[in-house]
C-alpha positions in Angstrom: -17.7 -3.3 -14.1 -17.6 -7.1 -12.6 -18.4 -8.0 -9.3 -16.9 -11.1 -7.4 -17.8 -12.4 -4.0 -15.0 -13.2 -1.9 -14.9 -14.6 1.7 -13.1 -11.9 3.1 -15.2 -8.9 4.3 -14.0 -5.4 3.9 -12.9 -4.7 7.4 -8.7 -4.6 7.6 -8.5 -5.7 3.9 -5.6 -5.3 1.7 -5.9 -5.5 -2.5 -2.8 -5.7 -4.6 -3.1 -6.4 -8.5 -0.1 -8.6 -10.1 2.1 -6.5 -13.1 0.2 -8.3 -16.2 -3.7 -7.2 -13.9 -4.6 -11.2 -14.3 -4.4 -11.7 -10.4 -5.8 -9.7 -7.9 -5.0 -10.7 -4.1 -7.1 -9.9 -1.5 -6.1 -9.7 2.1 -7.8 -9.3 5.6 -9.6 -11.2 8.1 -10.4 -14.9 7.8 -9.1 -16.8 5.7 -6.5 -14.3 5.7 -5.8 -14.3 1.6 -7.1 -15.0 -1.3 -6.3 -14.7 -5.0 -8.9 -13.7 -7.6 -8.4 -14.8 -11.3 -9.7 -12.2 -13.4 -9.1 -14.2 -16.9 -11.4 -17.1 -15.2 -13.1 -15.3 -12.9 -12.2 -18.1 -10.1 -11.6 -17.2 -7.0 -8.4 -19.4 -5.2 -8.5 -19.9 -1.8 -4.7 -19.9 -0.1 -4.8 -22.6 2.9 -2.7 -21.3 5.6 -1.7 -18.0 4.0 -1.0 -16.5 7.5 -1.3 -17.3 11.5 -3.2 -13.4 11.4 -4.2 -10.4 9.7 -2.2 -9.1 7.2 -0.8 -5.9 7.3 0.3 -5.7 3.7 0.0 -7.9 0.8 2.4 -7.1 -2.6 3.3 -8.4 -6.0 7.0 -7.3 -7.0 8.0 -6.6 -10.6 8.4 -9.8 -11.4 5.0 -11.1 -10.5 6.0 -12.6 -7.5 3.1 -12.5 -4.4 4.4 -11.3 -0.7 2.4 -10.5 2.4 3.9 -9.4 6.0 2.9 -9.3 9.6 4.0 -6.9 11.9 6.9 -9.2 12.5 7.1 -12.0 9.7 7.2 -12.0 5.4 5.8 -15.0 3.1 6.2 -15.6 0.2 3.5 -17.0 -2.4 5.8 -17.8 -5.4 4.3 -16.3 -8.8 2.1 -19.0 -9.7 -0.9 -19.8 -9.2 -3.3 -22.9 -10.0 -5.5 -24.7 -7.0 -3.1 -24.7 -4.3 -1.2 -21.6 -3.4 1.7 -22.2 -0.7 2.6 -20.2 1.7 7.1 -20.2 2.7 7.6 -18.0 6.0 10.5 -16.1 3.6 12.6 -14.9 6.1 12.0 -14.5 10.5 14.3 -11.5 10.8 12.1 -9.2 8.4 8.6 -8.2 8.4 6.4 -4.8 9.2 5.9 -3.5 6.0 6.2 0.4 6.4 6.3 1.3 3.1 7.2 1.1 -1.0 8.7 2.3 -4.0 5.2 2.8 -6.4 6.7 -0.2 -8.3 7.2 -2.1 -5.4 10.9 -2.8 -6.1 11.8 -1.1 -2.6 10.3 -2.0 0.5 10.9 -0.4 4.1 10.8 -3.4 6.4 11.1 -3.7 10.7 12.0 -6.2 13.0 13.4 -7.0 16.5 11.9 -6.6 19.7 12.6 -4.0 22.7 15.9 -2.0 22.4 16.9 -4.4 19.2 14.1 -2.6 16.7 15.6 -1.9 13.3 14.8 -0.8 9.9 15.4 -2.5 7.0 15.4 -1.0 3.1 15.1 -4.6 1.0 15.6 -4.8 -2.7 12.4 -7.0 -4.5 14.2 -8.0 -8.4 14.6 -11.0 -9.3 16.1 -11.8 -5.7 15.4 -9.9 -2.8 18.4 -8.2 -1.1 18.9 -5.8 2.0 20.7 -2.5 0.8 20.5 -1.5 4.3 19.8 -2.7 7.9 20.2 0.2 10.9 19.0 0.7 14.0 15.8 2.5 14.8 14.2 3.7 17.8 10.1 2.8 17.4 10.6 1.7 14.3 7.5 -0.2 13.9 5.7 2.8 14.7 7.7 4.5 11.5 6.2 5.1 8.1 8.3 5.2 5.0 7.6 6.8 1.3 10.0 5.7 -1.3 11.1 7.1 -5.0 10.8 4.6 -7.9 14.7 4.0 -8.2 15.4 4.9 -4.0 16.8 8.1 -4.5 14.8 9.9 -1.9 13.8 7.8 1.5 11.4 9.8 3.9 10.1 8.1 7.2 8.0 9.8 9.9 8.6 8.7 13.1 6.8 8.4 16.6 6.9 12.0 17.3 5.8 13.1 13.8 8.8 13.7 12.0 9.6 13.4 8.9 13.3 12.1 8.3 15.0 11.8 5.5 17.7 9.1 5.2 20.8 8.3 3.0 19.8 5.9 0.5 22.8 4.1 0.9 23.2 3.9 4.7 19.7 4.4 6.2 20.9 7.1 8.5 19.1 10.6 9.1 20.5 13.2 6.8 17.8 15.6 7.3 14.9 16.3 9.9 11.9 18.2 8.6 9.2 19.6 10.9 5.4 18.4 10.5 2.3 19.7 10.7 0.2 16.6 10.0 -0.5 13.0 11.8 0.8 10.5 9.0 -1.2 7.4 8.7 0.6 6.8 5.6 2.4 8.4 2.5 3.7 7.7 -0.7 5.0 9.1 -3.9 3.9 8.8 -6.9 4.9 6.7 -10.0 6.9 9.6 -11.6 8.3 10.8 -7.9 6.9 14.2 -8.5 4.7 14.6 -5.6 4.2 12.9 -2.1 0.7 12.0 -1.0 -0.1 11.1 2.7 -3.4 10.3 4.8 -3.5 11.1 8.0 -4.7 9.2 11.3 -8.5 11.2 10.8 -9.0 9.8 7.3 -7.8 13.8 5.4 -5.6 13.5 2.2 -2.8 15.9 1.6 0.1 16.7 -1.1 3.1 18.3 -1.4 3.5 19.3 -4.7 7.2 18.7 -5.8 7.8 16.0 -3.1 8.8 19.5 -0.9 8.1 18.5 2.7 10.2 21.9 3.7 6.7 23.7 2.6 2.9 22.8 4.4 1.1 20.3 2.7 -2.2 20.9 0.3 -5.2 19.7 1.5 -6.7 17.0 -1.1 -10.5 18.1 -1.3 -12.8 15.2 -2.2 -16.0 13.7 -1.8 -16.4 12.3 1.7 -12.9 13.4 2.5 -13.5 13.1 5.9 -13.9 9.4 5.7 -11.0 8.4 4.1 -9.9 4.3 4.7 -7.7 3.7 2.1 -5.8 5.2 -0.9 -4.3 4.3 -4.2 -2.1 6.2 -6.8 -2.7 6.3 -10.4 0.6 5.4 -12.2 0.4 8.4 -14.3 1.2 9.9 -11.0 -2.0 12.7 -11.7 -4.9 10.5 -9.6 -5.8 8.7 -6.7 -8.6 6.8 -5.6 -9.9 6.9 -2.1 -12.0 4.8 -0.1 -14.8 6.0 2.0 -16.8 4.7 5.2 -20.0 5.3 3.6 -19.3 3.2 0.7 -18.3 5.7 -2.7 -15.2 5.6 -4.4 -13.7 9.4 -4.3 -11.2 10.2 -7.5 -8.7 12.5 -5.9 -7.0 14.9 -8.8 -3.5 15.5 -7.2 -2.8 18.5 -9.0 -6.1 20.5 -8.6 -8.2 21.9 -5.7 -11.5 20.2 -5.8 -12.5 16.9 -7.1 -16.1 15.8 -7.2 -16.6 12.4 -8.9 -16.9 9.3 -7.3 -17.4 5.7 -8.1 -20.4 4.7 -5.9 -20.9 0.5 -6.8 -24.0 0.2 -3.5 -21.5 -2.4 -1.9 -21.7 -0.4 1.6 -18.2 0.6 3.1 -15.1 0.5 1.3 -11.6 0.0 3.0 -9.2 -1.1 0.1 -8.5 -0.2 -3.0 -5.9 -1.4 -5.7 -5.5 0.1 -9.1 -3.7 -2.0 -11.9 0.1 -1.1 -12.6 -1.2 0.1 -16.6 -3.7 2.0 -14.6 -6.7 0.8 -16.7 -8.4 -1.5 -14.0 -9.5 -0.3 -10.6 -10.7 -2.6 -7.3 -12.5 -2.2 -3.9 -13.7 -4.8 -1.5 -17.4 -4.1 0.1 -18.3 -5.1 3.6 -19.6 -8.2 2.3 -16.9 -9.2 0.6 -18.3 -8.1 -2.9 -14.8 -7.9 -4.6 -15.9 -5.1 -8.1 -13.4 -4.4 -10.6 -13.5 -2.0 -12.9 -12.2 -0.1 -16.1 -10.7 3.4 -15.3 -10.9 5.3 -18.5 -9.3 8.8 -17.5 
C-alpha cells in the first residue's frame, strides 16, 4: 500500500487508472484534475483542466486521457510530462452517461431545451459517433454498455430501463423497474449488470436479465455506498463508503464481509487498474492510497 497526497479532497472526485496502471487521474473540486505518476510517484498538476467539476474523467484503450462536463469533452492527449493541456475536443458532446468496461463506448448528451440528444461515440484510435438521436431528458438518462456494444440499456427520468438498437439508438425494448438507478454498468465479460441506486444500495442482475428483480449486493456499510468499481474478471467490485472502509462486493454470492479500511476518513471514488492488480480511493484530505489487489 502507498499513499499520495493530492490537492483534491474527496468530495465529487473521480479516479481513472491509464491501460499500462502508470497514470492515475484524479478528478473533483479545485484544481479540477490531476495526474498521479505511479513509476515516479510525482504528482502533475493540469493548469486549466476544466472551467468546473468534472463529472467524469477516462482513459480510452489507447491511453488517451478525456474528462466531460455536463455539457463539454476535453481532451488531455496521452502524454504526460510537466504540463498537461487541456483541448475543449468537441462543443456538441459532453454529459458522460455511461461506458463500455473498456471504455471504447461512451453514452454522451448534449443540447438544450427541446434539442436534448443522445449520443453513442466510438473511443479507438479516433473517436466516431455510431449514433446521434433525439432524447427526451436525456441528461437525466443513465446508460450501461457491453464490451463490443451489443447490448445498450439506459434508464430514463421515470425509471425505465430502455433498451436501444445498437445501431440506431432507438428503443427496441422497455423494461419495468423496481429500483432508483444512480448508476449501472456491466461487467468486463458482459455477464452481469451492476447498478447503485440514488440511497447508496448495490444490486445485480445476474445474466444481464433486467426482465427479472435485481439481487441485493450485501456488503459492509452497504447503506453508505459513494462510489463503485468493477473487477475486470467481471467477479468483484469495490465500494466506497461514507465512513471511510473500502467494502469488496462478491457479485456472485450473498454476503461479502471484507473491507479495506486505510484511516483516510470518507471515501467517494474508487478506480481499479484495467489488469485488476492495483486498486485506488481518494480520502477526504486528499490522501490518494493505492494498492495491490491480490484476489
Amino acid at each position: 500500500m502507498l499513499t499520495y497526497q493530492s490537492s483534491i479532497p474527496a468530495i465529487d472526485s473521480r479516479l481513472a487508472f491509464s491501460p499500462d496502471s502508470r497514470y492515475l487521474a484524479i478528478a473533483g473540486r479545485l484544481p479540477f484534475l490531476e495526474i498521479l505518476d505511479l513509476s515516479t510517484g510525482t504528482m502533475l498538476p493540469v493548469p486549466d483542466a476544466s472551467p468546473f467539476t468534472l463529472d467524469a474523467v477516462w482513459f480510452t484503450p489507447g491511453g488517451r486521457l478525456y474528462g466531460s462536463l455536463w455539457d463539454r469533452m476535453f481532451d488531455y492527449g496521452r502524454t504526460f510530462g510537466e504540463k498537461v493541456k487541456r483541448t475543449d475536443f468537441d462543443p456538441d458532446l459532453g454529459g458522460v452517461r455511461g461506458f463500455s468496461p473498456d471504455r471504447r463506448f461512451t453514452i454522451t448528451t448534449s443540447g438544450l431545451g427541446s434539442r436534448l440528444k443522445m449520443h453513442l461515440l466510438k473511443f479507438d484510435r479516433t473517436v466516431s459517433t455510431v449514433w446521434s438521436i433525439a432524447t427526451p431528458n436525456a441528461f437525466n438518462n443513465f446508460a450501461a454498455v457491453t464490451p463490443g456494444a451489443e447490448r445498450i440499456l439506459t434508464v430514463d427520468v421515470d425509471e425505465r430501463i430502455l433498451e436501444r438498437s445498437t445501431a440506431s439508438g432507438k428503443i427496441v425494448r422497455d423494461y419495468k423497474n423496481t429500483i432508483m438507478i444512480r448508476s449501472f454498468a456491466f461487467t468486463a465479460d458482459g455477464g452481469r449488470l451492476v447498478a447503485r441506486t440514488r440511497t447508496g444500495s448495490p444490486f445485480v442482475w445476474d445474466d444481464g436479465d433486467v426482465t427479472r428483480k435485481p439481487r441485493r449486493m450485501n456488503v459492509k456499510h452497504k447503506r453508505s455506498i459513494t462510489d463503485m468499481a468493477l473487477h475486470p474478471n467481471g467477479r468483484y467490485a469495490l465500494l466506497t463508503t461514507k465512513d471511510g472502509p473500502v467494502a469488496v462486493g462478491d457479485l456472485g454470492a450473498t454476503q461479502s464481509d471484507r473491507a479495506f479500511d486505510w484511516s483516510i476518513g470518507s471515501t467517494e471514488s474508487v478506480a481499479i487498474s484495467p489488469d485488476g492488480f492495483l486498486a485506488a480511493t481518494l480520502g477526504e484530505g486528499g490522501q490518494v492510497v493505492v494498492w495491490d489487489w491480490d484476489l
